[in-house]
LOVEXMAR-911102 format. One record per residue (C-alpha): x negated, y, z negated; residue in three letters. Coordinates in steps of 0.001 Angstrom, whole numbers, plus 500000, padded with zeros to 6 digits. Example, Ala and Ser with C-alpha at 12.3 -4.5 7.8 and 13.67 -1.06 7.14 Angstrom:
2
487700495500492200ALA
486330498940492860SER
***
This chain:
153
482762588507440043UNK
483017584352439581UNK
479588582793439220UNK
480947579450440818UNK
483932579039442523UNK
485684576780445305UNK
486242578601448417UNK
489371578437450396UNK
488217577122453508UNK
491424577948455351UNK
490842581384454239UNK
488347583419456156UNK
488857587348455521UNK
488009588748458813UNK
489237592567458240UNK
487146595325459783UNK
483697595021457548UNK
484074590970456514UNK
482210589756459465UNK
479484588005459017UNK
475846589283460878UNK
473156586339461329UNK
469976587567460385UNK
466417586383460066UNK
464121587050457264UNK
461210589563459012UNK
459305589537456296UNK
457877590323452644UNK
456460593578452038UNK
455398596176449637UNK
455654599874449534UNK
452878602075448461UNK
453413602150445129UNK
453519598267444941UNK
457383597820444691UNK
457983594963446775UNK
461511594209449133UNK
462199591577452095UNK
463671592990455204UNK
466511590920457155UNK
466772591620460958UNK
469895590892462950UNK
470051590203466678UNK
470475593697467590UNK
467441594729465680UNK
469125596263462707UNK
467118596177459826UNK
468146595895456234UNK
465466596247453367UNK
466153594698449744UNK
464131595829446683UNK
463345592446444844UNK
460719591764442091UNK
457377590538442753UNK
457983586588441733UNK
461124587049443898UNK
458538588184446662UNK
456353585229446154UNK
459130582706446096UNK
460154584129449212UNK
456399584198451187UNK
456014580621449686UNK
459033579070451442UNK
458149581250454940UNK
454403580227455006UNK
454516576630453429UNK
451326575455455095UNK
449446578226453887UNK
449449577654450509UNK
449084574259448525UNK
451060574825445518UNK
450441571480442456UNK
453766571252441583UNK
457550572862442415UNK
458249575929441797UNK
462117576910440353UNK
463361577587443787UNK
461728574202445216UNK
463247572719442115UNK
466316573589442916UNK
466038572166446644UNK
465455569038444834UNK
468194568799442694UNK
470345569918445839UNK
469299566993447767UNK
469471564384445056UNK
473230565242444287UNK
473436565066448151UNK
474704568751448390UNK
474623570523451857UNK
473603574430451213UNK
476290575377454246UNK
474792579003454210UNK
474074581969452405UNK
476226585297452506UNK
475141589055451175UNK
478363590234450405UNK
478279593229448767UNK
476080596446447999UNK
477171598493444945UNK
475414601031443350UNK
472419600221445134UNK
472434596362443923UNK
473051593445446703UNK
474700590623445797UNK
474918587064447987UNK
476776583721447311UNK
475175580563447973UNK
478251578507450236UNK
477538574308449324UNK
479241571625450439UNK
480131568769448123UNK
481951565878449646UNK
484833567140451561UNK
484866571000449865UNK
482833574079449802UNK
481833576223446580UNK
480377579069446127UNK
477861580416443982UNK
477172583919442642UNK
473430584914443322UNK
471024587775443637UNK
470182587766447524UNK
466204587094446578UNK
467227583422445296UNK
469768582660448083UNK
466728584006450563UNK
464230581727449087UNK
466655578821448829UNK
468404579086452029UNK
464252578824453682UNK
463677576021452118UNK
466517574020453137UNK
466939575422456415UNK
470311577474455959UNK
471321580477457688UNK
471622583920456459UNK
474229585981456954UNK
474890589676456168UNK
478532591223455976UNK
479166593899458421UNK
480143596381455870UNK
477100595934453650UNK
475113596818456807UNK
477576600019457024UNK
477027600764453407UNK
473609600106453669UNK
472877602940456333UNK
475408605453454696UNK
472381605225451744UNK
469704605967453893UNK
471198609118455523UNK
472137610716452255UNK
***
């Protein structure tokens, strides 16, 4: 899998599966044990849980309650929203794309000038990115399907 790439904007794969799902970040939470995953919710109410580490979990309750905590100075993923801005870089959206052997992945879709690249990411970063600068989420079809296969079996 490329870790930066230019996308073919003329090129949308829109076979069964491809479609992209908006969904909304429900929350942070932790299991029992204290392994901690965000949950995405689309408009129909499915929900998809992703394991993610506990910094991961921070980053991500950071960027979704901003004016609860005062934090000195940026943290990697405000960092990066800086750097994003300064290069005047539009994050267009983010995209988890794939589930495989239960690890998600997600590209992070930018626009420079007139063209869009992508860029390989684990889903917590393009999560706590994407809050920060206001992009929307999306969630392929078939990584929902592939997602609910796992919980039956």
């Amino acid at each position: 899998m490329p870790y930066f790439e230019e996308s073919e904007e003329s090129f949308q794969d829109y076979s069964e599966g491809n479609e992209e799902v908006l969904v909304k970040v429900e929350g942070v939470y932790e299991d029992k044990e204290g392994k901690t995953f965000v949950v995405l919710r689309d408009a129909s109410g499915r929900h998809l849980p992703i394991w993610i580490g506990p910094f991961e979990a921070l980053a991500i309750t950071f960027a979704l309650y901003p004016d609860r905590v005062l934090l000195p100075r940026p943290l990697t993923h405000d960092l990066l929203k800086n750097i994003i801005e300064k290069l005047q870089v539009q994050v267009e959206k983010i995209v988890v794309d794939d589930l495989f052997h239960d690890t998600y992945y997600a590209k992070i879709y930018l626009a420079i000038d007139d063209r869009v690249i992508f860029v390989d990411s684990r889903p917590s970063d393009a999560i706590a990115l994407a809050l920060r600068v206001s992009a929307p989420i999306y969630v392929l079809e078939r990584v929902f399907l592939e997602a609910a296969k796992g919980e039956y079996q």
